[in-house]
C-alpha positions in Angstrom: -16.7 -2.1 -17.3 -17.1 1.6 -17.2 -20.7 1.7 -19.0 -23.6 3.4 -18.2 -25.8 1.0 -15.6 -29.8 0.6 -15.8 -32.0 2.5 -13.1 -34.6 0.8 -11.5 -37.4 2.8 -10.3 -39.7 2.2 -7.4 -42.5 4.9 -5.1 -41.8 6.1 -2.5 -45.0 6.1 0.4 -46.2 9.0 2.8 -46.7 8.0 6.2 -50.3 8.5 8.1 -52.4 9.6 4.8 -55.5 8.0 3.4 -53.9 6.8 0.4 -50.3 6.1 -0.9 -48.9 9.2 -2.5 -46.2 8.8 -4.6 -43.1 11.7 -4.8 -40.2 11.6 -7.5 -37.7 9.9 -5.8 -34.1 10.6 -5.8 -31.6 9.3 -8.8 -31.3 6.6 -8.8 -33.8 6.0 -6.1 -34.0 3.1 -3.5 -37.2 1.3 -2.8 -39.2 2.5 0.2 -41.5 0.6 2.2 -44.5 2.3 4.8 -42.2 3.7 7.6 -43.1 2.6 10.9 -42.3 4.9 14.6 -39.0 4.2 15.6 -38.0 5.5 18.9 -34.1 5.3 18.9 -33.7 6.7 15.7 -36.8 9.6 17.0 -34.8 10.5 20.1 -31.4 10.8 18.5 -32.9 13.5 15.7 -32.5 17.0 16.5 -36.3 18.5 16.7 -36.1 21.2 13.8 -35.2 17.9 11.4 -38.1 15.8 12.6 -40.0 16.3 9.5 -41.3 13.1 8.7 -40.5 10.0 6.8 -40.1 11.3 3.7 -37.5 13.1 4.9 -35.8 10.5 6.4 -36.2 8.3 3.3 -34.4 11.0 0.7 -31.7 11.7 3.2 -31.2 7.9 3.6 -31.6 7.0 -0.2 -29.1 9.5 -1.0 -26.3 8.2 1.5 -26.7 4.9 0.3 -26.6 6.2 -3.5 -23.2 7.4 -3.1 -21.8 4.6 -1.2 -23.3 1.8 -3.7 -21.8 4.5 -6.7 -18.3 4.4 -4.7 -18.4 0.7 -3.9 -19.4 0.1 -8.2 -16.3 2.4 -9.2 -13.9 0.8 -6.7 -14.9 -2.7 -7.5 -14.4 -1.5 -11.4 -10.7 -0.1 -10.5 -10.2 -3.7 -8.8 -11.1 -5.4 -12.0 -9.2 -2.7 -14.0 -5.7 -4.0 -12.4 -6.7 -7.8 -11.9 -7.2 -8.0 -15.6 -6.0 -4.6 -17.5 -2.2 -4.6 -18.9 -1.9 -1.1 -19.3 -2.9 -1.1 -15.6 -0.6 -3.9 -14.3 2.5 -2.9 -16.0 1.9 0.6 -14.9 1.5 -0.4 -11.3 4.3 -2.5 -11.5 6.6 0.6 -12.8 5.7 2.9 -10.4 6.8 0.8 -7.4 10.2 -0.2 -9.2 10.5 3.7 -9.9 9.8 4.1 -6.6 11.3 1.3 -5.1 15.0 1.5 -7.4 17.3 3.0 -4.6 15.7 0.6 -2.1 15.0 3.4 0.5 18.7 4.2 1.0 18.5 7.6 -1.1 15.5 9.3 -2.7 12.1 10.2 -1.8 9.0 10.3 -3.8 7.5 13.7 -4.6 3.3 14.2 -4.5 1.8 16.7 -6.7 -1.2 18.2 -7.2 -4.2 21.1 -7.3 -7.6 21.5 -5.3 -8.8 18.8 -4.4 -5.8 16.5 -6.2 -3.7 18.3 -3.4 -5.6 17.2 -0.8 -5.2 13.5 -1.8 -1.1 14.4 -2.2 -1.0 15.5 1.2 -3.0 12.5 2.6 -0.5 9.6 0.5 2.7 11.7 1.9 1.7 11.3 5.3 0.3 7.4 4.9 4.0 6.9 2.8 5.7 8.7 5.9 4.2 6.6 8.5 5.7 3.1 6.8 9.3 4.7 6.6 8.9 5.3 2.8 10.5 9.2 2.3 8.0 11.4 0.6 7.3 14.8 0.2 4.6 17.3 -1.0 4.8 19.6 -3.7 2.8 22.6 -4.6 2.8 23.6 -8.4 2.9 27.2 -8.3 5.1 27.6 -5.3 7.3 24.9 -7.2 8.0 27.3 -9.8 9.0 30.0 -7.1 11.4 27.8 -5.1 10.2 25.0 -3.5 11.1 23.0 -6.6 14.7 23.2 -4.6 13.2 20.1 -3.0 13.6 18.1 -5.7 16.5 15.9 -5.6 18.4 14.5 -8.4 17.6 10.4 -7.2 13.5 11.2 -6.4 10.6 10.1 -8.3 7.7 12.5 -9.2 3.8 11.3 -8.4 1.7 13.5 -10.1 -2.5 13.6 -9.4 -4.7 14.9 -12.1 -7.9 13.6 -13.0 -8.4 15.4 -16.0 -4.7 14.7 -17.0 -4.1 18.1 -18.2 -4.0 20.4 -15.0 -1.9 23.3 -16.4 0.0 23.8 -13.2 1.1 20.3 -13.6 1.8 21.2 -17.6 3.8 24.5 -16.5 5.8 22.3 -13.7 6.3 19.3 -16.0 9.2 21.0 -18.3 11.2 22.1 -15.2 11.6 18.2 -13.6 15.1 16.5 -14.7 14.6 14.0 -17.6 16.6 11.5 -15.2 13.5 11.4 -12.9 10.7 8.8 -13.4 7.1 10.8 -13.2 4.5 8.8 -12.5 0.8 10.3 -13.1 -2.1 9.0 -11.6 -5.3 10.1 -13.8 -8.5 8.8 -15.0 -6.9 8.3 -18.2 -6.7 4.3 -19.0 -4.5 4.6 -21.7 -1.4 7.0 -22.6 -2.7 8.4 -25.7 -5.4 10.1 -24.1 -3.5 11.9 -21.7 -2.2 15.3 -21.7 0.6 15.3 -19.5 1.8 12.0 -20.8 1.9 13.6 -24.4 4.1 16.4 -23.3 6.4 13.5 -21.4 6.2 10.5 -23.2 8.4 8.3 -20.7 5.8 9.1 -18.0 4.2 6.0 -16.5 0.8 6.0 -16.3 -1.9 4.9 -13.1 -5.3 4.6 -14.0 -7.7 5.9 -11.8 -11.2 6.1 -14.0 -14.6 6.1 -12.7 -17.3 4.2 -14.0 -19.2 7.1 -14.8 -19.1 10.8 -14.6 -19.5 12.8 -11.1 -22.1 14.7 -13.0 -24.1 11.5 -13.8 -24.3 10.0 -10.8 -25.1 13.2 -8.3 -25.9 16.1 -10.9 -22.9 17.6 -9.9 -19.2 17.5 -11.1 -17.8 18.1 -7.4 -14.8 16.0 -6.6 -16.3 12.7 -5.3 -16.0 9.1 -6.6 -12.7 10.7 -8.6 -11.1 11.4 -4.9 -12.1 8.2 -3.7 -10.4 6.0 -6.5 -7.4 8.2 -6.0 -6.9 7.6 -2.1 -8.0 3.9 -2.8 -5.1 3.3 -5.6 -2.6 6.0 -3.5 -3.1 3.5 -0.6 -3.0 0.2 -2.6 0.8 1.8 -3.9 2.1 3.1 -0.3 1.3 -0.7 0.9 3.1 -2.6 -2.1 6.2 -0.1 -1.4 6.3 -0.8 2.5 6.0 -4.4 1.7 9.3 -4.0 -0.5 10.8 -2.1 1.7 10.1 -4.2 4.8 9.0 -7.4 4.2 9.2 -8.7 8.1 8.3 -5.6 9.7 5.6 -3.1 8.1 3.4 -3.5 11.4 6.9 -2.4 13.8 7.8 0.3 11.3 4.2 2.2 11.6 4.4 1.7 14.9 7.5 3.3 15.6 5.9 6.2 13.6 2.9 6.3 16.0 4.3 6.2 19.4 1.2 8.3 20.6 -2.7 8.1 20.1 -4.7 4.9 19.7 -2.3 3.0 18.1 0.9 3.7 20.1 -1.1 2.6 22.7 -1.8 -0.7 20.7 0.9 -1.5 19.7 4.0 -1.0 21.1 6.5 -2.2 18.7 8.5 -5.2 19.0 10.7 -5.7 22.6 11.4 -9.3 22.6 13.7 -11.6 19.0 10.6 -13.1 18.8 8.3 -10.3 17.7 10.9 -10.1 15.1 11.6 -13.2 14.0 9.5 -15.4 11.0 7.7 -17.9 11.8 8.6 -20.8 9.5 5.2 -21.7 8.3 4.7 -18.6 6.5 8.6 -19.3 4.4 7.6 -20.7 0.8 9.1 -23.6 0.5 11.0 -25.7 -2.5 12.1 -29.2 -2.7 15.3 -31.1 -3.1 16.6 -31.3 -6.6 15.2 -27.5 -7.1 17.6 -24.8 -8.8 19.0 -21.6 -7.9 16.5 -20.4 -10.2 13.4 -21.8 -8.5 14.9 -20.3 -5.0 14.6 -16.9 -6.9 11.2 -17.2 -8.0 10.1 -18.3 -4.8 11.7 -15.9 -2.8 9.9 -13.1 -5.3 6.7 -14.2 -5.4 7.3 -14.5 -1.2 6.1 -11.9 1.2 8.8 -12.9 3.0 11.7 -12.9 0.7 12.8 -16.3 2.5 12.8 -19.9 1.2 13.3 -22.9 2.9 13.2 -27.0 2.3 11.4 -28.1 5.4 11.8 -27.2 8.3 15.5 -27.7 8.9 17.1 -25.6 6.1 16.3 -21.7 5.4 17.6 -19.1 2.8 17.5 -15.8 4.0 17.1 -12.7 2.4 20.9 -11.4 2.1 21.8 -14.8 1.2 19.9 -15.2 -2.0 21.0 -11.2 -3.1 24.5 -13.1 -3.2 23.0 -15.6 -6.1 25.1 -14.8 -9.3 23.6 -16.0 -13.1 25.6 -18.9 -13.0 23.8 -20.6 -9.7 20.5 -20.2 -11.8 21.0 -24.1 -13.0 22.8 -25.2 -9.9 20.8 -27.4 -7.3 20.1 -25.8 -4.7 22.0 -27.9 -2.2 25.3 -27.3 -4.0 25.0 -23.6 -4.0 27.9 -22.2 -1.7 26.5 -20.5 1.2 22.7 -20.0 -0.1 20.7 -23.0 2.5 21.7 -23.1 5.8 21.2 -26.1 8.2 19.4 -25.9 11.5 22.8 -27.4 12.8 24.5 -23.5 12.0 21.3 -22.0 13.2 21.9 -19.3 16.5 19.6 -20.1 19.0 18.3 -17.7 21.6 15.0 -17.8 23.6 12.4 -16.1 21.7 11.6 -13.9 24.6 14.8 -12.1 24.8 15.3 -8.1 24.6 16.4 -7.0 21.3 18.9 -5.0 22.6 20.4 -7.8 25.5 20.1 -10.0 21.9 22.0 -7.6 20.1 24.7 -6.6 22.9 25.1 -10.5 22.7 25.7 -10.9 19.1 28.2 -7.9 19.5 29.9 -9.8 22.4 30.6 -13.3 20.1 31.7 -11.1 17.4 34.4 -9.8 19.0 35.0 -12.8 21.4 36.5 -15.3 18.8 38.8 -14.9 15.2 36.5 -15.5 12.7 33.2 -15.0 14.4 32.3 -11.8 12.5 31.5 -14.3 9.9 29.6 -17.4 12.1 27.3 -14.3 13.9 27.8 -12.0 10.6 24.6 -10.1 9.4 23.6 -13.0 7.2 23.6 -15.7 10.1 20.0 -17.1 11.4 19.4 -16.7 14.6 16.2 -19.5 15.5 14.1 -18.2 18.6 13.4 -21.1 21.0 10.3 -21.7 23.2 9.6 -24.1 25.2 12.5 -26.1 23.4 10.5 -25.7 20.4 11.7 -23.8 17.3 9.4 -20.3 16.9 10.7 -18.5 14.1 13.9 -17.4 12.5 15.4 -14.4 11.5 18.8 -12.9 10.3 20.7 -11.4 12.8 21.1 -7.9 10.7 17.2 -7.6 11.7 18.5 -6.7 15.1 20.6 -3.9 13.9 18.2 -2.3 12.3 16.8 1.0 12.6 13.2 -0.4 13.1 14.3 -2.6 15.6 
């Protein structure tokens, strides 16, 4: 997967000569064909760079060298975590790291030097703007206070390429044994790296290239490396807002971005029904199926819902309440786990969240007992046009993205 690839070589032709000259073309080069006069591209170039084709050609060859050697490495990361263990497991460790207080306490902590730092910045601003807490750290002003920032529930990201940064080797010793470090690294397996040696629990995230910087553009500068590490930083901050908010990733960046382009897109939800699911996109299991089939379902969901049909839904809170010993129940004789369209709240899909909630709040304190039939883990179904839209629980109205 990471091998060496073959070069194929080709001429590249001077324009308006007697005869085809041919130059060395750039590595690896891309076949040229007899330039023709093209005015657009003529009047757009600034006089002083209107040197010819051959100009044009090596500038053009070049661009396209180092997108098809960035598009090779990132299609090799791809196949790296579709088929690697090492890879999986570590991705799947990082998020549970990450993920283990469920947002309520903790934030994640970005490391890094030069050009590593840069990338740390970038994935604490993309975590920020989908609600997931994170921070950035500087190595050397870590060891002259700012490790103060460090809390005792938050989990350490750490960005080396080489895997052996010794800032990152000075820091390492000073981070609580009690928090997970993560290291991201062109490293593909533990024993190779550095840090990793030094901390043994540390879980690793591969971030190779397919070959060396130095290979592909005669010079080491930071290049493919960065781009695999903002391509696997993003593919991370997107798994964790999923977690973290299954229903509602596109309202929660929104609410981040009130301004710009995209505050001006998208508003954020107004109405229950830019809330609410619709029931199509709710994995489904049949009659007859076990607690322990609504679990797997509900995992391997988006949505974190499950229903049978389109009459009967679990919600989210509702499977959390599942205990070991409903694993081998049917479903349908589960306490308080599927619940009938009959129990279902309806209310029109285009009313205001808050004349929705301010309603709920109303019925709760109208009747005994009716903190438990509008309770958090109640559905509320939006209605259009008579016909059912979506459901939702009612704690989605109470919460903070909402």
């Amino acid at each position: 997967m990471f091998a060496d690839h073959p070069v194929q070589n080709s001429e590249v032709y001077l324009c308006n000569s007697s005869h085809s000259q041919a130059i060395p073309p750039p590595s690896p080069p891309s076949p040229a064909t007899p330039c023709e006069p093209v005015d657009d591209i003529l009047a757009i170039t600034p006089p002083e760079l209107q040197d010819g084709c051959p100009t044009l050609n090596s500038r053009l060859a070049n661009a396209v060298h180092v997108l098809n050697t960035e598009a090779t490495a990132l299609s090799a990361l791809t196949r790296l975590y579709e088929t690697d263990p090492i890879a999986r497991g570590g991705f799947d460790a990082a998020v549970n790291a990450i993920t283990r207080f469920k947002g309520d306490k903790g934030k994640l902590v970005i490391s890094g030097v030069g050009k590593s730092g840069h990338i740390a910045k970038k994935l604490v601003a993309t975590m920020n703007s989908l609600a997931i807490h994170a921070t950035y750290l500087h190595p050397t002003e870590a060891l002259h206070g700012d490790l103060g920032k460090v809390g005792k529930h938050d989990t350490i990201l750490l960005i080396t390429f080489s895997g052996k940064t010794p800032e990152l080797l000075q820091l390492l010793p000073h981070f609580a044994e009690s928090l997970p470090v993560v290291i991201m690294t062109s490293h593909i397996r533990p024993s190779t790296c550095e840090i990793i040696k030094q901390r043994p629990a540390t879980i690793l995230l591969p971030a190779p290239i397919h070959e060396s910087e130095t290979l592909s553009f005669g010079v080491s500068a930071p290049t493919t490396s960065t781009t695999m590490a903002l391509a696997l930083g993003d593919a991370l901050a997107v798994a964790i807002s999923n977690e973290y908010h299954p229903q509602s990733v596109a309202a929660v960046f929104s609410m981040n971005h009130p301004g710009g382009a995209i505050g001006a897109t998208f508003a954020g939800p107004k109405t229950v029904g830019d809330l609410s699911l619709p029931l199509i996109k709710i994995w489904e299991v049949t009659d007859g199926d076990t607690g322990a089939h609504v679990i797997l379902a509900a995992y391997q969901s988006k949505t974190g819902w499950v229903r049978r049909g389109n009459s009967i839904v679990a919600s989210p809170l509702r499977i959390k309440r599942m205990s070991p010993s409903d694993m081998n129940q049917r479903t349908e004789d589960i306490e308080g786990l599927m619940v009938p369209s009959s129990e279902w709240i309806q209310i029109p899909a285009d009313t205001d969240i808050t004349v929705a909630r301010e309603k709920i709040i109303s019925m709760r304190n109208s009747v005994v007992g009716a903190d438990v039939k509008y309770g958090n883990d109640s559905i509320l179904a939006t209605i259009k046009d008579g016909e059912i839209t979506g459901v939702m629980e009612v704690a989605a109205l109470f919460t903070k993205e909402s």
